[in-house]
KOLMI-575067 format. One line per 10 residues: number of its first residue (from 1); for each residue y, x, z of N, C-alpha, C, O. Coordinates in nm, 2 decimals. Layout:
REM residues N
NUM = Y,X,Z,Y,X,Z,Y,X,Z,Y,X,Z; ...
***
This chain:
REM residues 168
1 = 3.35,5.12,1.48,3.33,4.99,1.42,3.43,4.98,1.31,3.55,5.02,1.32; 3.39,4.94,1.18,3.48,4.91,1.09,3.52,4.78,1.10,3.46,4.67,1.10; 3.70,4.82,1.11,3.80,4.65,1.11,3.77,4.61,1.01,3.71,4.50,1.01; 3.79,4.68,0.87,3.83,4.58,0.75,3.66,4.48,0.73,3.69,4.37,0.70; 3.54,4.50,0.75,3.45,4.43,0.76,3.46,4.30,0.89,3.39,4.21,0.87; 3.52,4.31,0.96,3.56,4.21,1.09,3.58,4.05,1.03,3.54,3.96,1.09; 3.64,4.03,0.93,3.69,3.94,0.90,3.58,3.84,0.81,3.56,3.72,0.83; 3.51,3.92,0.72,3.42,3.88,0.70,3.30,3.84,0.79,3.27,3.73,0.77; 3.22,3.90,0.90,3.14,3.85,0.97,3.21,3.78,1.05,3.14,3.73,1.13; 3.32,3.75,1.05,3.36,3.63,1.14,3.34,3.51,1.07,3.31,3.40,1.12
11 = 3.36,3.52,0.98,3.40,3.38,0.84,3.17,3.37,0.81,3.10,3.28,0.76; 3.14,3.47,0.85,2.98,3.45,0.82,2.93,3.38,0.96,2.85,3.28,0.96; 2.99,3.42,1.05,2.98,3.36,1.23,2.98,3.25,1.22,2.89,3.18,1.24; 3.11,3.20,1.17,3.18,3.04,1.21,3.07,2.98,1.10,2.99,2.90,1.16; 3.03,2.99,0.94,2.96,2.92,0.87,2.80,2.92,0.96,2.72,2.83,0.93; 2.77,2.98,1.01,2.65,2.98,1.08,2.66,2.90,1.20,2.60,2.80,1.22; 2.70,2.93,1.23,2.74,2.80,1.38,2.79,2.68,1.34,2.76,2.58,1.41; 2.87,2.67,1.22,2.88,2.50,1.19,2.76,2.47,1.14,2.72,2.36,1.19; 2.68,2.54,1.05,2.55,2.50,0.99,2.43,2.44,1.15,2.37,2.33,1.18; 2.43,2.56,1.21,2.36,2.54,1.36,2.38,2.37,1.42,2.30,2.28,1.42
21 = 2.55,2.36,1.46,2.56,2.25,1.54,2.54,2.12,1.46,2.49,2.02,1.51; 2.60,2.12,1.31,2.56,1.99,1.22,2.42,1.97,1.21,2.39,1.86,1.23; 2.31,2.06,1.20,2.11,2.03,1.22,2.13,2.00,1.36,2.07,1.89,1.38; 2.21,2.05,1.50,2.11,1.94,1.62,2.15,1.88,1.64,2.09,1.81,1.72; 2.30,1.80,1.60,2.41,1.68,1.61,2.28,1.52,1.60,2.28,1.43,1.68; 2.20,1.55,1.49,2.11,1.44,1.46,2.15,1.38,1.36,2.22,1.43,1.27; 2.10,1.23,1.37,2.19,1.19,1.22,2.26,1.07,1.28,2.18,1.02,1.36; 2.35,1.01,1.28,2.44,0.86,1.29,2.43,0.82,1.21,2.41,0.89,1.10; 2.44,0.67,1.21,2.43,0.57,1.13,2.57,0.48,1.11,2.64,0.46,1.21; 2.59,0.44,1.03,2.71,0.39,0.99,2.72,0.26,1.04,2.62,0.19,1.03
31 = 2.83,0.21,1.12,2.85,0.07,1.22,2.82,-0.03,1.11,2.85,-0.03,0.99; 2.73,-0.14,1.20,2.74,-0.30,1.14,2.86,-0.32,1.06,2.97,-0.30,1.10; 2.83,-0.37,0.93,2.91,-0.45,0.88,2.89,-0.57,0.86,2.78,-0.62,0.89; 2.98,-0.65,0.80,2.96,-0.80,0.76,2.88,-0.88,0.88,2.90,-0.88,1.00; 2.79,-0.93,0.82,2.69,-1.05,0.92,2.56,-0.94,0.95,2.45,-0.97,0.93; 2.60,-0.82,0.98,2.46,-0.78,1.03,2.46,-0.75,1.15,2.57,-0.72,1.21; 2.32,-0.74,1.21,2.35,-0.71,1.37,2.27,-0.61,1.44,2.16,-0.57,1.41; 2.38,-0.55,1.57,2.33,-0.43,1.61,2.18,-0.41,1.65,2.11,-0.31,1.63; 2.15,-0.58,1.73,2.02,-0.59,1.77,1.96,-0.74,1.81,2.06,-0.81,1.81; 1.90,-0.77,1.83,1.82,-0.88,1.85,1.80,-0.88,2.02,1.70,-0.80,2.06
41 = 1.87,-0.94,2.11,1.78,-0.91,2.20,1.68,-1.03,2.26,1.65,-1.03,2.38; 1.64,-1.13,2.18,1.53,-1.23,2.23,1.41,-1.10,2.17,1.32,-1.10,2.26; 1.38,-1.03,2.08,1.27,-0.98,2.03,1.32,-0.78,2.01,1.38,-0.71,1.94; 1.22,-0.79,2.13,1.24,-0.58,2.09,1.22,-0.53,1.95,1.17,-0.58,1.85; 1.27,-0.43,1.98,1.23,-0.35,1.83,1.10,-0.29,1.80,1.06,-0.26,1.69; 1.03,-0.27,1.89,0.93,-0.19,1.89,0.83,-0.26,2.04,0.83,-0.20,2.15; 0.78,-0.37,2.02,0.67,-0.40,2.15,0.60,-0.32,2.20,0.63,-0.27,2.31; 0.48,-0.29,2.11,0.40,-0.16,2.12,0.32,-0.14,2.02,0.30,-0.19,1.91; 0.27,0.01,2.10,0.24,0.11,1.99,0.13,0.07,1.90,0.03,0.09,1.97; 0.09,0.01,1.77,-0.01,-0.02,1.72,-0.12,0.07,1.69,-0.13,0.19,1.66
51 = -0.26,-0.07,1.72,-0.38,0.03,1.74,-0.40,0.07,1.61,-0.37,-0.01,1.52; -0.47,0.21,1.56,-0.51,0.21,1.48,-0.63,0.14,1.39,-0.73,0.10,1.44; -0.61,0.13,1.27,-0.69,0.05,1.16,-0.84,0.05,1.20,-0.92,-0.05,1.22; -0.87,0.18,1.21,-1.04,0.19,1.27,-1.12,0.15,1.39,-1.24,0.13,1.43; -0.98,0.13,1.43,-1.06,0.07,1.59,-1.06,-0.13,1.61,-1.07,-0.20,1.70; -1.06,-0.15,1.47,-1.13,-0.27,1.45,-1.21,-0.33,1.36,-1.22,-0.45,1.32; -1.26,-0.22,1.32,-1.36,-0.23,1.25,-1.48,-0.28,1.27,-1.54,-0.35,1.19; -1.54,-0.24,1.45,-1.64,-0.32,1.56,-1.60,-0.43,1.56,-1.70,-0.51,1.57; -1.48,-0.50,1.55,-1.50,-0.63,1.55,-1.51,-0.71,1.48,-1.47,-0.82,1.51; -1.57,-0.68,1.34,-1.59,-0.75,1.24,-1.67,-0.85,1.23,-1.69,-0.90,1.34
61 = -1.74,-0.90,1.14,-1.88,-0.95,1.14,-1.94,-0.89,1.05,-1.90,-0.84,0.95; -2.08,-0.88,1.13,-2.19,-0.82,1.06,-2.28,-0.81,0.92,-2.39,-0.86,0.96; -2.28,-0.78,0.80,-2.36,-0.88,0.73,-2.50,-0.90,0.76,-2.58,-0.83,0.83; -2.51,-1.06,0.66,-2.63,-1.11,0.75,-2.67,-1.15,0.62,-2.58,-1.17,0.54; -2.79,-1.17,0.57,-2.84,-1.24,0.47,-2.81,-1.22,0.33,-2.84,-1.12,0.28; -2.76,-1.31,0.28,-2.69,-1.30,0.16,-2.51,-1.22,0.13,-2.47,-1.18,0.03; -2.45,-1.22,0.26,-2.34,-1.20,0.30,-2.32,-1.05,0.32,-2.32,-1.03,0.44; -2.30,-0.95,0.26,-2.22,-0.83,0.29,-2.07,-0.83,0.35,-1.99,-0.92,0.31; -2.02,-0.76,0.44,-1.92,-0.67,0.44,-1.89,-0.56,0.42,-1.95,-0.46,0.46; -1.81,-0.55,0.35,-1.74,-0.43,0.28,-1.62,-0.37,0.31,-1.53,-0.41,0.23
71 = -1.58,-0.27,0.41,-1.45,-0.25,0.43,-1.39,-0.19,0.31,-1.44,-0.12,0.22; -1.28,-0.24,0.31,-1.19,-0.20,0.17,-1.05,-0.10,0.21,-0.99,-0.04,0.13; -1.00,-0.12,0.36,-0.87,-0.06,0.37,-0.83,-0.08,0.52,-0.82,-0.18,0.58; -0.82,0.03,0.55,-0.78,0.05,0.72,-0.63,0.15,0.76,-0.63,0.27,0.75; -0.55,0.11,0.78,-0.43,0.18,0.81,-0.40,0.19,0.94,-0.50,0.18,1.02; -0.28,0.20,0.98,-0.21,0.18,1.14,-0.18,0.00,1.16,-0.11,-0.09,1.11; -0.25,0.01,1.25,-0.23,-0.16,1.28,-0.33,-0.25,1.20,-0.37,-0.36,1.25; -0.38,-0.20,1.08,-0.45,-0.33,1.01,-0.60,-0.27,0.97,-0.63,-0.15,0.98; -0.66,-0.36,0.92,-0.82,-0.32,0.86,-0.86,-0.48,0.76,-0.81,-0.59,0.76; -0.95,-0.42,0.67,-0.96,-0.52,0.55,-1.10,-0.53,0.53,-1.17,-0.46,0.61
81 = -1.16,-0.59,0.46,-1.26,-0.60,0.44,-1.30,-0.73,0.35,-1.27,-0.84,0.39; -1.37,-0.71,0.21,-1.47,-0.78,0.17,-1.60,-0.84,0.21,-1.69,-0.77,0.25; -1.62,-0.96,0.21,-1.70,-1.05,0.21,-1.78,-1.08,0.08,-1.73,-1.18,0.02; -1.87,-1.02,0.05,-1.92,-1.02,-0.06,-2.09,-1.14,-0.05,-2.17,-1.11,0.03; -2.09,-1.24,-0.13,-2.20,-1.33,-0.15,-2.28,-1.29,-0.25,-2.24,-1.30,-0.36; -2.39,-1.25,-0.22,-2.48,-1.20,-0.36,-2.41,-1.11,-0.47,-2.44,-1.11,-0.59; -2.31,-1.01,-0.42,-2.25,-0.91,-0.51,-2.14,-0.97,-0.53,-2.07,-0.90,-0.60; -2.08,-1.09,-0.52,-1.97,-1.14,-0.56,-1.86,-1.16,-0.46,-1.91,-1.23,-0.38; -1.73,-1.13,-0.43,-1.66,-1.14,-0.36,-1.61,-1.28,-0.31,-1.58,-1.33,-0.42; -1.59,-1.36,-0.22,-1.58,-1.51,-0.20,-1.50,-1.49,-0.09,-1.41,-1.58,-0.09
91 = -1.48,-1.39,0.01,-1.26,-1.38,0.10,-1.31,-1.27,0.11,-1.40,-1.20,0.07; -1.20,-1.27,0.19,-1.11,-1.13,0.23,-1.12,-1.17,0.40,-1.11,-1.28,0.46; -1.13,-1.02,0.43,-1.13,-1.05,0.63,-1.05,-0.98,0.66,-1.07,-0.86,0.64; -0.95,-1.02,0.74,-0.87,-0.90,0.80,-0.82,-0.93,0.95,-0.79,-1.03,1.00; -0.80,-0.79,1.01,-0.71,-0.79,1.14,-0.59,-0.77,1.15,-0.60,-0.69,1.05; -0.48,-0.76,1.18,-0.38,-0.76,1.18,-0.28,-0.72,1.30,-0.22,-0.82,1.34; -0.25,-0.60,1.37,-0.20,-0.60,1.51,-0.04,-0.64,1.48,0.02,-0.61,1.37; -0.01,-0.69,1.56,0.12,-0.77,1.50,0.24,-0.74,1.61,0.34,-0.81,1.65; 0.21,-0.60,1.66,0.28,-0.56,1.80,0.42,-0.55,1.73,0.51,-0.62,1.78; 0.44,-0.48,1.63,0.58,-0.44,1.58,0.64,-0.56,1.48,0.73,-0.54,1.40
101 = 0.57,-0.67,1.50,0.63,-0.79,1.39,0.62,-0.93,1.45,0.55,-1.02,1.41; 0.71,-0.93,1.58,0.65,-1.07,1.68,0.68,-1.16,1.58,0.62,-1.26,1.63; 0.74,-1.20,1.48,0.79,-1.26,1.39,0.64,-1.31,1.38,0.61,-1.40,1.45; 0.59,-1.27,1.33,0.42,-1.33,1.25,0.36,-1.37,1.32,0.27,-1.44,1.28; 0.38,-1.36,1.48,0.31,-1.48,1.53,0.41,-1.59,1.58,0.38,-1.67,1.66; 0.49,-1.59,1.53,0.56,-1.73,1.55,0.51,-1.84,1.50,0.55,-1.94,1.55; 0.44,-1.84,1.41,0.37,-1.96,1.29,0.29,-2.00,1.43,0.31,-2.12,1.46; 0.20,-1.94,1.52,0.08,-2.00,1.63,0.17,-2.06,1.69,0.10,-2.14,1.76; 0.32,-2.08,1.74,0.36,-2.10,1.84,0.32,-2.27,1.84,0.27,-2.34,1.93; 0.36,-2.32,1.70,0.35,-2.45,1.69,0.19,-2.54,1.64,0.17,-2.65,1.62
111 = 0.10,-2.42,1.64,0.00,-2.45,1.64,-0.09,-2.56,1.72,-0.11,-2.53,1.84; -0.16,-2.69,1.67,-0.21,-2.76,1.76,-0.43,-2.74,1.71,-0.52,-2.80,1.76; -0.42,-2.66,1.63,-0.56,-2.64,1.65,-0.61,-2.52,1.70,-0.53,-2.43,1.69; -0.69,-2.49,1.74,-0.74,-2.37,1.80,-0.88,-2.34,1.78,-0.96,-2.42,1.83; -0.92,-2.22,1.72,-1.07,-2.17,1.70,-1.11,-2.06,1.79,-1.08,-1.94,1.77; -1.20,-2.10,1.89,-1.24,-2.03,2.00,-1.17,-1.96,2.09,-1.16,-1.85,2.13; -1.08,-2.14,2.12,-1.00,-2.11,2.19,-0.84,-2.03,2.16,-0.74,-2.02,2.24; -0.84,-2.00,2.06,-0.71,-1.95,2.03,-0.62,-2.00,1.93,-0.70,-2.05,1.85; -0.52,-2.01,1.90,-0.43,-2.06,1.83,-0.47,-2.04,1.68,-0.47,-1.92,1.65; -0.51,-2.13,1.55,-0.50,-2.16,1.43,-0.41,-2.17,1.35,-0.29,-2.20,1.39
121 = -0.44,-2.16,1.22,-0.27,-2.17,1.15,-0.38,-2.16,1.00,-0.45,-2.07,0.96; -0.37,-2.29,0.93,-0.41,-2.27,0.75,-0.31,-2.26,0.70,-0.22,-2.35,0.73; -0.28,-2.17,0.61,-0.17,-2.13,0.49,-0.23,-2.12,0.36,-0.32,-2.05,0.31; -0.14,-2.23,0.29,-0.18,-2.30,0.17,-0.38,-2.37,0.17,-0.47,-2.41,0.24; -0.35,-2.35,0.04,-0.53,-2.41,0.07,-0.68,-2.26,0.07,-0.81,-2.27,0.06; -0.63,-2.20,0.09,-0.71,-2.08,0.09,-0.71,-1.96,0.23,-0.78,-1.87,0.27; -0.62,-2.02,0.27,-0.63,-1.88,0.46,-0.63,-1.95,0.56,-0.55,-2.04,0.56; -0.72,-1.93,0.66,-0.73,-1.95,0.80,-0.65,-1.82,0.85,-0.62,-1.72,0.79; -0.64,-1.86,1.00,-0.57,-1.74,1.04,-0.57,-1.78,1.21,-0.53,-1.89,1.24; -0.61,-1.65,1.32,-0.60,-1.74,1.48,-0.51,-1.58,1.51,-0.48,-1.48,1.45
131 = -0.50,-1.62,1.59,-0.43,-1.50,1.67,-0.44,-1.45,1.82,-0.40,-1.52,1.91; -0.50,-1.33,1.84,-0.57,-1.27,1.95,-0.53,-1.26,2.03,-0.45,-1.17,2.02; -0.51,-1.31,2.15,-0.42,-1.23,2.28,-0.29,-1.23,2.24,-0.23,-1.12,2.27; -0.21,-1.34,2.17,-0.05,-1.31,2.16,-0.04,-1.18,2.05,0.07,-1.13,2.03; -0.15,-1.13,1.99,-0.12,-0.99,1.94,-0.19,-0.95,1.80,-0.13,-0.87,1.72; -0.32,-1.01,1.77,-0.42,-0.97,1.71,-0.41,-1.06,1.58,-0.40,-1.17,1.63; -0.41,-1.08,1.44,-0.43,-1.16,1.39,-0.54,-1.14,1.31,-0.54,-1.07,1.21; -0.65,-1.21,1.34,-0.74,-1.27,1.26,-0.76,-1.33,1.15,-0.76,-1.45,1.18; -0.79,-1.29,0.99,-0.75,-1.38,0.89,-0.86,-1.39,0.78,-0.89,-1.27,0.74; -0.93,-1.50,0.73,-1.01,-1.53,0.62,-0.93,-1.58,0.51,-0.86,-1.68,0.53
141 = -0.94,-1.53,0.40,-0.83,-1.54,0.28,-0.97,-1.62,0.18,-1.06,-1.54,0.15; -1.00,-1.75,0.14,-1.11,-1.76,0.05,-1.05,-1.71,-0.11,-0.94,-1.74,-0.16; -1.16,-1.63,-0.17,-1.15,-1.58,-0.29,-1.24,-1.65,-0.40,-1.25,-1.61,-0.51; -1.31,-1.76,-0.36,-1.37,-1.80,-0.43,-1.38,-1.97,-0.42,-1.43,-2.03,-0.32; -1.35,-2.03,-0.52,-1.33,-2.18,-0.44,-1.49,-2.28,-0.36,-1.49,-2.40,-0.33; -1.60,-2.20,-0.35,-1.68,-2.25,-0.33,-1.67,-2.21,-0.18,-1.75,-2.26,-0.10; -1.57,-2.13,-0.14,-1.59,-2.06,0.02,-1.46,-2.17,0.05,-1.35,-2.14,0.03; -1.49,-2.28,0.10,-1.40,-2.37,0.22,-1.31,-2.32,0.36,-1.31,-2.21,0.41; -1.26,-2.43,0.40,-1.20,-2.40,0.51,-1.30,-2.42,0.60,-1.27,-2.38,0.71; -1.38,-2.47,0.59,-1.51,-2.45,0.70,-1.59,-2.33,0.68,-1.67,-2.33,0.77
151 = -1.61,-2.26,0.61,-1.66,-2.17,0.53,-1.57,-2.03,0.64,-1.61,-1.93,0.69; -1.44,-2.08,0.63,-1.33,-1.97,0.64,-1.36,-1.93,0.84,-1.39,-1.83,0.90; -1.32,-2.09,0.87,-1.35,-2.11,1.03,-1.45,-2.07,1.10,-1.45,-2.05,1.22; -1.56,-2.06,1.02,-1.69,-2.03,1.04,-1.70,-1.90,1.03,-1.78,-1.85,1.12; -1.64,-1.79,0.95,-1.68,-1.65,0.96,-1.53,-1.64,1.04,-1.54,-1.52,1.06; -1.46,-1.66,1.09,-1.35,-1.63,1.14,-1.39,-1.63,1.38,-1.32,-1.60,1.47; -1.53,-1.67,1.36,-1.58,-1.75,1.46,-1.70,-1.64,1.48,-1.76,-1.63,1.59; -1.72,-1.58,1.37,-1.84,-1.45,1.37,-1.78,-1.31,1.42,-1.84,-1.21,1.46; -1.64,-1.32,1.42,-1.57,-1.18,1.46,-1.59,-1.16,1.62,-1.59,-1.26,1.70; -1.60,-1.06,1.66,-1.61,-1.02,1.80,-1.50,-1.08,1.88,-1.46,-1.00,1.96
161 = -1.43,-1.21,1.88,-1.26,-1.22,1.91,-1.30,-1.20,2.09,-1.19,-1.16,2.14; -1.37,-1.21,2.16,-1.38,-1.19,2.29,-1.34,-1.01,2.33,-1.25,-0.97,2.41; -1.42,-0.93,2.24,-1.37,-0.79,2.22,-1.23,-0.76,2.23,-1.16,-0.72,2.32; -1.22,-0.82,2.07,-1.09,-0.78,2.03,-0.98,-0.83,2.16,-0.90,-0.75,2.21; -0.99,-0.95,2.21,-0.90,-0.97,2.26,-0.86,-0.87,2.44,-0.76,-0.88,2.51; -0.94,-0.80,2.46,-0.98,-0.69,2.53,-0.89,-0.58,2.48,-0.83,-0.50,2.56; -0.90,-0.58,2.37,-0.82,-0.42,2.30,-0.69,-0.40,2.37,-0.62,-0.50,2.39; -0.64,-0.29,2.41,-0.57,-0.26,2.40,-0.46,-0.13,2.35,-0.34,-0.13,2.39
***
């Protein structure tokens, strides 16, 4: 064995083994400062796992007549969709799983109307909105001022919410 090489693979050893144990160490995060906090414990960080975008797509409404649906955008947790009246867009439909944002259903808590049975909420003069099983949010956005809040309540009342509220 050659000595005078020794010193060198040792100094090649040790940089390889510090490189090794800094990648499985993981990563830490730097302590709360100021007014921030470690955790919330009235609301988890993670409820549950959100359903995917596609798997609410069944519970849309159908088009009927004059009325198309048009899905426009489906991710993790949400799905979108156009309401189109004679080629013209008049709202927006969407679902909304709200497992990782209990925050957003706090607006139902103080809710005193309810559409088919479930908690209501209008935001500004243009969105209905109910919310599914503590979880789901259901929402008609009107895009056109001839589509009302009855208009809104009404297709919001066409969605499968019996389904949906089933999902798990």
């Amino acid at each position: 064995m050659n000595l005078k090489r020794f010193p060198k693979v040792l100094i090649a050893l040790t940089l390889a083994m510090s490189l090794f144990v800094s990648a499985c160490a993981g990563t830490t995060s730097a302590p709360p400062q100021g007014n921030q906090s470690v955790s919330s414990p009235a609301q988890p960080a993670v409820a549950q796992k959100p359903v995917s975008g596609g798997s609410f797509n069944k519970f849309f409404p159908k088009s009927e007549d004059e009325y198309k649906v048009v899905f426009t955008q489906e991710k993790t947790g949400f799905a979108e969709a156009k309401l189109n009246e004679n080629g013209q867009n008049v709202a927006m439909l969407s679902i909304n799983d709200v497992a990782n944002n209990p925050s957003a259903a706090t607006k139902f808590k103080s809710s005193s109307k309810t559409i088919e049975g479930f908690p209501a909420v209008t935001q500004g003069t243009t969105t209905t909105a109910i919310l599914v099983s503590n979880r789901y949010q259901v929402k008609v956005q009107s895009r056109s001022d001839s589509f009302d809040a009855d208009d809104r309540e009404e297709w919001i009342e066409k969605f499968d919410l019996s389904g949906l509220s089933r999902l798990k």
